[in-house]
Each structure stands twice: as C-alpha cells, then as structure tokens.
MIDRENZA-199533 format. One record per residue (C-alpha): residue number from 1; residue in three letters; chain; x, y, z. Coordinates in nm, 4 decimals. Example, Ala and Ser with C-alpha at 12.3 -4.5 7.8 and 13.67 -1.06 7.14 Angstrom:
BEGIN
pos; code; unit; x; y; z
1; ALA; A; 1.2300; -0.4500; 0.7800 $
2; SER; A; 1.3670; -0.1060; 0.7140 $
END
This chain:
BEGIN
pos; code; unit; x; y; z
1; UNK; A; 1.9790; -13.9338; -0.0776 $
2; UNK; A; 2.1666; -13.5925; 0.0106 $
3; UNK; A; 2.2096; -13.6108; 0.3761 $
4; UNK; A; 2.3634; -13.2388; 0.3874 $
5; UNK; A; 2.0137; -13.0955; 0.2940 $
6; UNK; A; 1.7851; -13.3473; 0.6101 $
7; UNK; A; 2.0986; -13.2744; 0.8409 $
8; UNK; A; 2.1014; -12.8873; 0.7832 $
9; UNK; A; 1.6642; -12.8489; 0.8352 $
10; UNK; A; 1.7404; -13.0891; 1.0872 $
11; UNK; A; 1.9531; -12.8708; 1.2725 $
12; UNK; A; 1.7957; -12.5587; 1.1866 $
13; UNK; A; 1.4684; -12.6979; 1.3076 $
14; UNK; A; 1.6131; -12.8248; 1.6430 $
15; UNK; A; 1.8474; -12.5413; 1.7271 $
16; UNK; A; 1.5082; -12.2897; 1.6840 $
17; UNK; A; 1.2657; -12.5203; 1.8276 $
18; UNK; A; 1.5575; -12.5910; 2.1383 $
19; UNK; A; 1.5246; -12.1504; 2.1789 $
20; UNK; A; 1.1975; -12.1704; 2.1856 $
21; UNK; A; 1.1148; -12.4401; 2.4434 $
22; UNK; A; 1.3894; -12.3369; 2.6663 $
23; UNK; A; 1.1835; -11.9353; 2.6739 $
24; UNK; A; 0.8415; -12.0669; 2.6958 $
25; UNK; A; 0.5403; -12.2464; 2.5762 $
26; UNK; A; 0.5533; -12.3794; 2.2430 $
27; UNK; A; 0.1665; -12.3282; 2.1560 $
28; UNK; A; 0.2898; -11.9568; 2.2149 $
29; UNK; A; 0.4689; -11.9560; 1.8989 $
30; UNK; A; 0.1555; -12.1448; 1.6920 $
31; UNK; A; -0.0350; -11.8812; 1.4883 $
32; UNK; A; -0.3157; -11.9664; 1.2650 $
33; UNK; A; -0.3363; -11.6083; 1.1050 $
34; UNK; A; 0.0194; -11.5754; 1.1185 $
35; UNK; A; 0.0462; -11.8851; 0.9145 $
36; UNK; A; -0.2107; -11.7677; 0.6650 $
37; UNK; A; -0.0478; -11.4457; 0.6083 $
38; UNK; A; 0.2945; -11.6200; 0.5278 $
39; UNK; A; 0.2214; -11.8893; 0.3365 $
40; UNK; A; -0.0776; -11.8306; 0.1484 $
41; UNK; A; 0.0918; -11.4666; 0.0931 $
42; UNK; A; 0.3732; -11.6384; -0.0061 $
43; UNK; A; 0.2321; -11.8954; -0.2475 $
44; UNK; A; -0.0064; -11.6120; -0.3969 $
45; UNK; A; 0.2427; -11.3840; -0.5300 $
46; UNK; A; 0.4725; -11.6576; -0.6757 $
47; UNK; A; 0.2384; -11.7932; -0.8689 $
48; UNK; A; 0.1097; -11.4443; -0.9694 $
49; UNK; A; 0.5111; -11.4435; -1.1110 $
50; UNK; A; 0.4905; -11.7623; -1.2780 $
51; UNK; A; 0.2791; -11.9856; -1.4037 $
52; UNK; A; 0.0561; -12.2382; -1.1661 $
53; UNK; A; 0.1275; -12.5779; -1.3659 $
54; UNK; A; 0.5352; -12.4813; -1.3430 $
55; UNK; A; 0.5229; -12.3688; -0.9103 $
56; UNK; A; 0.4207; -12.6934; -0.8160 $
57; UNK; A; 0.6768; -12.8444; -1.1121 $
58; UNK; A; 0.9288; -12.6656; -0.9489 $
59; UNK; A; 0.8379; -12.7572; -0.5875 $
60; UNK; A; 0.8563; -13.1239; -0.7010 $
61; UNK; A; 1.1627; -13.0694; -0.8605 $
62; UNK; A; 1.3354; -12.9162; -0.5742 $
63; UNK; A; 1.2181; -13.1664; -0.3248 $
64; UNK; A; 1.3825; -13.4142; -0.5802 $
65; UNK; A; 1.7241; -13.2206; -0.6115 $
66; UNK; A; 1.7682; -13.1467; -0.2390 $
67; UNK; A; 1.6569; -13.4768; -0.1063 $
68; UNK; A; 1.7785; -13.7516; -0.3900 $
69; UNK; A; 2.0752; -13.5651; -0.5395 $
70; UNK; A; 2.3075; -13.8144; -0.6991 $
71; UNK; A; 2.6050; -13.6400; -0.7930 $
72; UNK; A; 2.8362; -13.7162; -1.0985 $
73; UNK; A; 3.1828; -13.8140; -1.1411 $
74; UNK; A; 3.3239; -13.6442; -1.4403 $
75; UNK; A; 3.6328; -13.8654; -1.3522 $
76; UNK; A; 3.4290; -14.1529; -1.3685 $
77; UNK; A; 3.2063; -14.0440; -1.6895 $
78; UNK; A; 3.5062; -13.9627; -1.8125 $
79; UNK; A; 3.6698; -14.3066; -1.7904 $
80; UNK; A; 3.3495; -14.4811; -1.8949 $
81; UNK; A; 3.3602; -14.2791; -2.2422 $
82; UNK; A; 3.6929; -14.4152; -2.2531 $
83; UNK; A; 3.5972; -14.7721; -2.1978 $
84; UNK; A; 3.3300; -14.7643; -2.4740 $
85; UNK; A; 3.5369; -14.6074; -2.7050 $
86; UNK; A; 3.7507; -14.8824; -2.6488 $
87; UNK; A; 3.4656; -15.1412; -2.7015 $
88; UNK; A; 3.3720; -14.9526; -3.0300 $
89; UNK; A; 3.7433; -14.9579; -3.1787 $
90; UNK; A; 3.7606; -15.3276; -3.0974 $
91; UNK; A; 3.3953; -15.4661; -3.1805 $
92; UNK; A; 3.2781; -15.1760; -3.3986 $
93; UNK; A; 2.9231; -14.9187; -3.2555 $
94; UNK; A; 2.6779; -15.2205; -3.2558 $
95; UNK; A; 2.8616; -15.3485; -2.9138 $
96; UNK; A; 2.7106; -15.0311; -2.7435 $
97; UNK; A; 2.3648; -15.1648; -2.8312 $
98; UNK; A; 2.1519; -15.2308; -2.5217 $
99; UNK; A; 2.5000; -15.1933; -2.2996 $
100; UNK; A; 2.4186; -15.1490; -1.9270 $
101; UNK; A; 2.5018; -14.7888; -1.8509 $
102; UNK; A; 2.3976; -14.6338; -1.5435 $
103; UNK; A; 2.4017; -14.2839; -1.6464 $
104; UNK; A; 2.0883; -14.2230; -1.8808 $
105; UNK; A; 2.2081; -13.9263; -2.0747 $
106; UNK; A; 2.5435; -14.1337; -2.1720 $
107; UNK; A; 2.3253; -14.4123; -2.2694 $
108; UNK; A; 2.0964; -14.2351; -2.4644 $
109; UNK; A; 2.4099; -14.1336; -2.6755 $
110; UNK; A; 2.5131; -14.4362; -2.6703 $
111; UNK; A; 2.2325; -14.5867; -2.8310 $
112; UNK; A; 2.2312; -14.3153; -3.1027 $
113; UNK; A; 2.6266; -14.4389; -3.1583 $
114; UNK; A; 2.4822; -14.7646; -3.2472 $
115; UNK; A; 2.1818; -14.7183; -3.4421 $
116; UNK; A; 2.4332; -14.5221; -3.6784 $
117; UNK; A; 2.2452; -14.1633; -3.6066 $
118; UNK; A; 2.3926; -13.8891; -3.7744 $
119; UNK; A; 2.6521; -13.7267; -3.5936 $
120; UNK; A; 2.4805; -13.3851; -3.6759 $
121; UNK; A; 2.1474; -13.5511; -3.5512 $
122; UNK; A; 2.2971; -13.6850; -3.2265 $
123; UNK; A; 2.5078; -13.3796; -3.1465 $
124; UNK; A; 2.1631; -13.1277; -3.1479 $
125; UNK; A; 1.9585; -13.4235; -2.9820 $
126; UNK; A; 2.1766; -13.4312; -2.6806 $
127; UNK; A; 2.2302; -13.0637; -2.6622 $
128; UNK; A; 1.8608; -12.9859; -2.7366 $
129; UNK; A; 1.8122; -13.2566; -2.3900 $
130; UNK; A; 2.0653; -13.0874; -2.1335 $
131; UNK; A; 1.9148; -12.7697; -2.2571 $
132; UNK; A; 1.5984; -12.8102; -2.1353 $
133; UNK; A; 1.7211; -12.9725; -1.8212 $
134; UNK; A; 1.8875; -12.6324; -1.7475 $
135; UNK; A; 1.5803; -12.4988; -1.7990 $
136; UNK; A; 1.3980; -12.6897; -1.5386 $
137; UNK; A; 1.6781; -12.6196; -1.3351 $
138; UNK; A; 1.6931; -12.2795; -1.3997 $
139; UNK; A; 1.2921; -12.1900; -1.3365 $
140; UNK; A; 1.3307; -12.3797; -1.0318 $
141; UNK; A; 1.5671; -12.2024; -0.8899 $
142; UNK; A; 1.4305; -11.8678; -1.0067 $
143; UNK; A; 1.0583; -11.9807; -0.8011 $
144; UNK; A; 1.2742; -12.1036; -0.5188 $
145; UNK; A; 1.4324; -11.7358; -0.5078 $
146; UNK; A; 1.0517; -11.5765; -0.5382 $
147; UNK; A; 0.9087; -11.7818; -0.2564 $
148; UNK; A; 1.2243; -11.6780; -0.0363 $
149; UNK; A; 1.1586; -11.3317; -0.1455 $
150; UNK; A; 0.8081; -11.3233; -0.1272 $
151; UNK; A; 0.7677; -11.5089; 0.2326 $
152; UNK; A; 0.9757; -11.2014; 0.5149 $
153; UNK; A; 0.8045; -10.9472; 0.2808 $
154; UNK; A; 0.4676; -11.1357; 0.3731 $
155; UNK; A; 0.6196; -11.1930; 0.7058 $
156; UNK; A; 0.6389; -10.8160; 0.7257 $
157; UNK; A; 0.2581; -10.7296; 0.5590 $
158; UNK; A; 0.1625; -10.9565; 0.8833 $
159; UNK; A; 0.3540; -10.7618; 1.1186 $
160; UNK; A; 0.1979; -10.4046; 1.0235 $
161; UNK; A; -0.1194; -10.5702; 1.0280 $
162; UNK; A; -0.1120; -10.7067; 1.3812 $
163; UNK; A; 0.0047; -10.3423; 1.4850 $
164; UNK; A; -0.2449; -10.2076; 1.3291 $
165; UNK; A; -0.5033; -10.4276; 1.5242 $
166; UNK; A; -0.3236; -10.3732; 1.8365 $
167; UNK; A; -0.3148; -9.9722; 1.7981 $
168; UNK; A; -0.6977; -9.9819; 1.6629 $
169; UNK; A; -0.7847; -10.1023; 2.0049 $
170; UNK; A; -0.5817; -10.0134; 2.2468 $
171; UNK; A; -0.8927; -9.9391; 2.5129 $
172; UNK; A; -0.9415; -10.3305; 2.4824 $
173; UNK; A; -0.6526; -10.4938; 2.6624 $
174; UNK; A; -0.7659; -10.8618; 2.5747 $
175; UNK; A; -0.6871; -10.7767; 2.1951 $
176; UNK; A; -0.3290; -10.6744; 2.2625 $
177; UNK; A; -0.1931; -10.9857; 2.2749 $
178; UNK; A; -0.3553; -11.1754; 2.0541 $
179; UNK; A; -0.2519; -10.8471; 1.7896 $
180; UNK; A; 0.0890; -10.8546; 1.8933 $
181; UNK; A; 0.1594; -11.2337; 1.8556 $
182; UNK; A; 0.0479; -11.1764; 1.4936 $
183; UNK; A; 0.2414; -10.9209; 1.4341 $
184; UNK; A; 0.5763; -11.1189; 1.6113 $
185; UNK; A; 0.5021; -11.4343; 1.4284 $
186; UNK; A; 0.4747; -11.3667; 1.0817 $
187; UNK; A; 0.8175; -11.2034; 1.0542 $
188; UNK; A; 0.8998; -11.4928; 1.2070 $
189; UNK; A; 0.7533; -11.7271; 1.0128 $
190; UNK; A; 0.8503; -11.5653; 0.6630 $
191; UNK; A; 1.2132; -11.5725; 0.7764 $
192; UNK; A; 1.2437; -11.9796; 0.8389 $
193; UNK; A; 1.0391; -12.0210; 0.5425 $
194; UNK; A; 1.2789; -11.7931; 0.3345 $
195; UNK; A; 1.6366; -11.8823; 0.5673 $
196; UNK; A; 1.5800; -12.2519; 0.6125 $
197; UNK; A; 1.4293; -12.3771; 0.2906 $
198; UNK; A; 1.3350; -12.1880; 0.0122 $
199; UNK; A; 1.6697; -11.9789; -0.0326 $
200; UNK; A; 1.8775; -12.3089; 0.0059 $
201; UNK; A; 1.7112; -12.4828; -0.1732 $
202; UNK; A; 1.7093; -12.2140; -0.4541 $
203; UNK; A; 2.1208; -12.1882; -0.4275 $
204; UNK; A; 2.1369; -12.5936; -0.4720 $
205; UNK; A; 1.9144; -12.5955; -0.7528 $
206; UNK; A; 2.1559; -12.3358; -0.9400 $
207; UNK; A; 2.4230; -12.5302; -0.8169 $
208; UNK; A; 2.3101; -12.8521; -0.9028 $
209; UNK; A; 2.2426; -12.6887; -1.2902 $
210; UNK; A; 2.6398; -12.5841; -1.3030 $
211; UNK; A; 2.6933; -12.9638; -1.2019 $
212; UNK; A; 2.4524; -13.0916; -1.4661 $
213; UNK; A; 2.5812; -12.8450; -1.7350 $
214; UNK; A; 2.9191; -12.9833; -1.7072 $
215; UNK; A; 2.7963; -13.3256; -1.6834 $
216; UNK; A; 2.6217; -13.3286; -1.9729 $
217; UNK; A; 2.8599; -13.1240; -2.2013 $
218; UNK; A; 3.1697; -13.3607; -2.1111 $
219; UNK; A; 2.9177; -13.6050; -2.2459 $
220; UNK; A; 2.8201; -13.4773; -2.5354 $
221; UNK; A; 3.1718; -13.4296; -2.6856 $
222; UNK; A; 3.2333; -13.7628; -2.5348 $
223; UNK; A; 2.9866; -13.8949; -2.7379 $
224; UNK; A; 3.0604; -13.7378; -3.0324 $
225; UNK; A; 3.4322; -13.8453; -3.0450 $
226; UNK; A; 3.2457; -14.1852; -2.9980 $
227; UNK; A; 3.0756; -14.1161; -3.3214 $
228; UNK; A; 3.3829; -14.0628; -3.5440 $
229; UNK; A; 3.5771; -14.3902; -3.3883 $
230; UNK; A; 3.8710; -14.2132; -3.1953 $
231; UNK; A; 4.1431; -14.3436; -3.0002 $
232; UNK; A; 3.9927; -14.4113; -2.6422 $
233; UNK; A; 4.3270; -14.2312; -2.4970 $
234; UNK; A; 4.2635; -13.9136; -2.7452 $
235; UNK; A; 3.9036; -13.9005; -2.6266 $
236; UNK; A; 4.0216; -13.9301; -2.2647 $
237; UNK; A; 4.2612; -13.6397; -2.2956 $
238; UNK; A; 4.0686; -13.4472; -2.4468 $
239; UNK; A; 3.7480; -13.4613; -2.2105 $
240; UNK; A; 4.0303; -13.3707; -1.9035 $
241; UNK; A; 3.9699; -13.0473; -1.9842 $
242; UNK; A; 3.6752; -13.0441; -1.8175 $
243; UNK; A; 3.8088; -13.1826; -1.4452 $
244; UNK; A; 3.9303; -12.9308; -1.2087 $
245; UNK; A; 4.2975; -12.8443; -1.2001 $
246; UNK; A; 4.3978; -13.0055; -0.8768 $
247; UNK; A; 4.1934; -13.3541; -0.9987 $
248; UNK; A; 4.4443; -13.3150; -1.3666 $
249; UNK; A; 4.7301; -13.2755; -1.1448 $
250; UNK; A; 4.6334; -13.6431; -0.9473 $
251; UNK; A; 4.5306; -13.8159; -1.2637 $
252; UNK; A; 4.9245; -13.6763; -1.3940 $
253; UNK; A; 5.0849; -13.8264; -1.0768 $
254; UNK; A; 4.9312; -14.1653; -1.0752 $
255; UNK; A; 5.0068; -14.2173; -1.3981 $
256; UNK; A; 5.3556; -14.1536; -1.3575 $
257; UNK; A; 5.3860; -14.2958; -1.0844 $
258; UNK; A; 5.2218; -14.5875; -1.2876 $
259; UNK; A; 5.5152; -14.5777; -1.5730 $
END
C-alpha cells in the first residue's frame, strides 16, 4: 500500500474541509448542479478523447498504482539475477524451473531460461511484455491529465452559467443565491478534482512507468545474460549500469571495505 498517496488526499481533504467548517455551514458548500456540471462535464469530454472501455481501464489502473504501489529494488533484482545465474552455472537452466521468485516478470524469464526458449524468442517476448505495460501506463496517465484538464475548465462552464442565471434575474432576489453558489462551486469543485487527484495521480502514473521501464529493462538483459550462461559477477557488473550513481558509489565502498 502507498501511504504517501491516502496521507496526501488525507491532508488535502482535511486542511479544505478544516477552512470550510471554521467559515460556515458545510451544507453551504454541497451543490447538486454544481456537482453535475463538474463531473459529468468532466467524465463526458474524456471519454469523447478516448475510448469508453480504456477510461474506466485507466481509472482502475490508477486506483491500483496510487493505492498498492510496490516499488522495485533494482539493487535487489539486480542481486537476484546474480544468484540465479549462479544456480544456472552450478546446476545448469533446469534449476530455475518452478523456482519461487517474487517478481513475475523475472520469473517469467526465468521459466523461458529453462524450457530452453530461444534467446531471440525470449528477448522479443519480454520486451514485447514491458512494452505494453508502458502502454497502460502511458494511456493512463495521458486520461489522468484529460480529466485534470477537463474538470476547472468544466468548473469554469459552471461558473458562467450560474452568472448567467443570476444576471437573467436579477428582479428576483430569491434566485441570486442559489445562482451564485453555482457559479462559486463548480470552480471549486473542478479545482480539487483536478489539484487533489486527477493531476497526481496522472504525474505518479508517468512516474511509476519510468520506474517500471527501468525495472523491466535491467531484467531483460539480466535475463538474457542468463540465457548464454555468464559469470554471475559479469552479469552483476554489467546490470550496475542501471543503479543511480550515488547507489554505485555504496555498492564500491562496501565492497572494499569488504576486501
């Protein structure tokens, strides 16, 4: 569970509700209409941009990303790659078959190791698999960013039309109000839908693709060296690369510390 995207709405959604209660009465800021405008608005022109079956795709699979994000090691994956390359230079690629592995792309690889895929085979398999993960990643972010986009510009189509209610009948003083708070709300509304979920969640869904991209491309090439039998060290210096500078710079230190 990521508890940096419940803690953030969290406090988002307490710090406005704490304005709002300490100004007034909260039934004041409930808006039917308002509501309407916003999110049916909202929902109407994003999936005008995309298609229907691939909105509520990508509202599942930001929901999933933002509230079970498991984040991976490339430290660890890369040490694991290690460790079976190890177990295939001492008991040959059928010892990766059926071995526990947490990670599912590393065991799918793994699997193709010991079935005796070819490498060719394997290689565009695993590619052709974080590919379209990107993808999903991608679109999601990219309806994320519409919604965001979509809601303070509906926010805004609600505002002119409360005015416009409000100046149509002015000689009516009962209507003003009523007018007004549509007009107040909606902006108000399409910014916390846009502020507080739909643009963050749009920038961890691009952020969590970057993640996922490196992921799965130190295990790919992990995999492959796998395939051709290659010293376990070799492998792990090679897939090092991928680690940022100041984790290569611990990983140097320990070991020499270690000699």
């Amino acid at each position: 569970m990521d508890i940096a995207t419940i803690a953030g709405i969290l406090a988002g959604s307490i710090v406005v509700g704490f304005a709002i209660m300490t100004g007034g009465d909260v039934g004041t800021f409930v808006n039917l209409p308002s509501m309407l405008i916003v999110i049916g608005g909202g929902f109407a022109a994003t999936v005008i941009r995309f298609p229907l079956k691939n909105v509520f795709q990508a509202l599942a699979l930001g929901g999933k990303v933002a509230f079970t994000h498991k984040s991976t090691d490339p430290r660890e994956m890369i040490d694991k790659i290690a460790e079976l390359a190890d177990k295939v230079r001492r008991e040959g690629p059928l010892a990766l078959d059926n071995l526990e592995i947490d990670d599912p792309f590393l065991k799918k690889g793994a699997q193709f190791v010991a079935d005796g895929y070819d490498p060719a085979f394997i290689q565009e398999s695993l590619e052709l698999e974080r590919d379209q993960n990107l993808a999903r990643l991608d679109e999601g972010q990219r309806i994320y960013k519409a919604i965001g986009d979509a809601a303070p510009a509906f926010g805004m189509i609600g505002t002119i039309v409360g005015l416009v209610q409000m100046l149509s009948n002015m000689e009516d003083p009962s209507t003003i109000g009523p007018a007004m708070a549509v007009a107040l709300l909606t902006t108000l509304y399409g910014a916390l839908i846009a502020n507080l979920i739909a643009l963050p969640l749009s920038d961890k869904l691009s952020t969590k693709g970057k993640i996922v991209d490196v992921a799965q491309t130190l295990t790919i090439d992990g995999v492959m060296q796998l395939s051709a039998g290659k010293n376990p060290n070799l492998i792990r210096e090679m897939l090092v690369a991928y680690l940022p500078e100041k984790t290569r710079l611990q990983m140097a230190t320990a070991e020499a510390a270690a000699t």
